[in-house]
N, C-alpha and C positions, 0 to 999 in steps of 0.2 A: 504493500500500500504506500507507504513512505519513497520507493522507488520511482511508483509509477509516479507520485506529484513531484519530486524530483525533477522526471522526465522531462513533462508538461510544464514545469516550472523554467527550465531551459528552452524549449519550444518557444513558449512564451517572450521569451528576453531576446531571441533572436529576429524578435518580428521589430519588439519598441527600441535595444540598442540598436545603433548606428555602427557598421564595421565598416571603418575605410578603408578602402585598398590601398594594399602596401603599396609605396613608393619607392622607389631606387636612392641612396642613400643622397648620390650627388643633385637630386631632385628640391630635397630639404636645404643642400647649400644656396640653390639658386632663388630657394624662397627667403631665405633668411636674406640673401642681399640684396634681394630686391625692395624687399622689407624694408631691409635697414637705410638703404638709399634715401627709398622714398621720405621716410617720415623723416630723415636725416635733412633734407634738401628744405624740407618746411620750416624744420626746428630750426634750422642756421637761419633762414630769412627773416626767424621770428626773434633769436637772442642774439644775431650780430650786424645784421643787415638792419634793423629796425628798433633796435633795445628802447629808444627813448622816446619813441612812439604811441599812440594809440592802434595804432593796426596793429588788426592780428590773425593770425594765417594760423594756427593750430589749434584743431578742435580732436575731441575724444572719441567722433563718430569715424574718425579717417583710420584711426585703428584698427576699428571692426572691418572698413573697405578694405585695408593690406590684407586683415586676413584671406579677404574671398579672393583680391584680384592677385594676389603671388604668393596666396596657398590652394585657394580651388578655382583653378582657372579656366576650366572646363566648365563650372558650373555656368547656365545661363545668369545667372544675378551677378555673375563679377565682371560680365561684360561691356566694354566702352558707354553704350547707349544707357545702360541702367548703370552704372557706376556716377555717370553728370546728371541724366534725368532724375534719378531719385534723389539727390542729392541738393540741385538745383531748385527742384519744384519743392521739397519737403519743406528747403529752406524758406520758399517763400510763403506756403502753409504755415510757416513757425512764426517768421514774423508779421503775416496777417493779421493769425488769430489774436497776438501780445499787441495788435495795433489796435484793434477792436477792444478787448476786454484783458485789461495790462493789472488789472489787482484781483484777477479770481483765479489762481490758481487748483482750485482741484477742478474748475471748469479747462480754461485752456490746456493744460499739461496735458491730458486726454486725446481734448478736442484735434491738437494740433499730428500727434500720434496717430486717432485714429482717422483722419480726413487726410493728410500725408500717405498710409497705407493706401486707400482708396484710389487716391491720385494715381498714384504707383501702377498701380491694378489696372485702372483705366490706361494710361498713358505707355502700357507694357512695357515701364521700367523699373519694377521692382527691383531694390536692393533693401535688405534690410538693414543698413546702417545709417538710410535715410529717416529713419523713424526718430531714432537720437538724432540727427540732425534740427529735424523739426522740433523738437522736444528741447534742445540746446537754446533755440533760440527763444524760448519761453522761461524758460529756471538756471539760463547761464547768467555770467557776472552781468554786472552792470553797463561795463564796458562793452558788452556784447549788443545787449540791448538797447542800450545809445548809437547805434552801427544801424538801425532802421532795416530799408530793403539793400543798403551797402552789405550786410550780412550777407547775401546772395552770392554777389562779386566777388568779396573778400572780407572771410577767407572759404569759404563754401567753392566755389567754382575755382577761384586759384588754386585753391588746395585738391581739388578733381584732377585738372590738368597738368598738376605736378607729376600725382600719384599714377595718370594715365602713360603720359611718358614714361618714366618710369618701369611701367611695366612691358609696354611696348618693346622697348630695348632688351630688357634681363628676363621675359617669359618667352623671346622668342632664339635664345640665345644655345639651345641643345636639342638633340632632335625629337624628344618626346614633348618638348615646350613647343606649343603652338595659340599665340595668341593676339588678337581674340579668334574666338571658333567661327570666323565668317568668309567664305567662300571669296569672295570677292575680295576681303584682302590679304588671303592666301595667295593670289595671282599676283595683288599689287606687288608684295613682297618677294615675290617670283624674280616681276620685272626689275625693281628699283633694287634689289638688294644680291644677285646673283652669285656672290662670291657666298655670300652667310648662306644663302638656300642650298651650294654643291655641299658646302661644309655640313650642312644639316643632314643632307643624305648620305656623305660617306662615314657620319654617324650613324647612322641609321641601318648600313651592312653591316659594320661590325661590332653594334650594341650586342648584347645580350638579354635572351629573353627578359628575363628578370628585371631589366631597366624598363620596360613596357609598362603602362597603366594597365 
């Protein structure tokens, strides 16, 4: 009896955990430096390019984006279009709703979440780090919130097309890395970039299985 729910109880756990497929270890290295790049490249703009500034280029949602765009970059959510669009539109969801109604917080913090979400849905740009985004711009500093629809621009959208470059460069840099997953600029890259695409495939003969997603 104890066996059998045992069993069942593993059964179970293989449906609700999540198992990602193993990845090649040198997979991990190109994550981590892309990673590091990216929010590396913000961070300097924001402590030495800027110090004595009110701008500000580094938010906590760009985090969650490194994860998806130079650890799961296959996923459709870490792709270019939803990496700006949700990000972009969230922000302006976030500072909307703190423009309309700026002292009721267990109203906006919600509102801005769940109509950001929606947006997302509709406008087929779902990222989920745009939800903190929108969310940022309603229960961040003050400083954030004196930034109005400027929030959008910067550091929201500067801070995208940092992070996008970025990844551009260091996910398409070995031959299991291809990104983004779009037909069309798998050709571009073809054309403009010839010498990295032979390089990608005489990786590509003498990988070994094991380095394959």
């Amino acid at each position: 009896m104890v066996k059998k729910r045992i069993k069942r109880g593993l059964r179970i756990t293989r449906y609700v955990i999540y198992k990602e497929t193993l990845v090649d270890y040198r997979e991990h290295i190109w994550s981590f430096i892309g990673a590091f790049v990216g929010i590396s490249c913000i961070a300097f703009l924001q402590s030495k390019m800027f110090p004595y500034t009110d701008t500000v280029f580094l938010i906590g949602s760009f985090g969650a984006s490194s994860v998806l765009i130079y650890g799961a970059i296959q996923s459709p959510l870490a792709q270019p279009r939803n990496l700006i669009g949700g990000h972009v539109l969230s922000a302006i969801v976030g500072v909307s709703v703190y423009q309309l109604l700026p002292d009721i917080l267990w109203l906006t913090a919600p509102l801005a979440v769940s109509l950001s979400i929606v947006l997302m849905q509709v406008t087929k740009t779902l990222h989920p780090p745009g939800g903190a985004t929108g969310l940022i711009a309603v229960i961040g500093s003050e400083r954030i919130k004196q930034l109005g629809y400027w929030y959008v621009i910067s550091p929201v959208l500067t801070g995208c097309l940092i992070l996008l470059v970025v990844a551009l460069i260091f996910n398409n840099m070995t031959a299991n890395r291809t990104y983004p997953t779009n037909r069309k600029f798998t050709r571009f890259l073809k054309k403009s970039w010839p010498k990295l695409n032979r390089y990608k495939l005489k990786r590509q003969r003498y990988s070994l299985p094991s380095e394959s997603h």
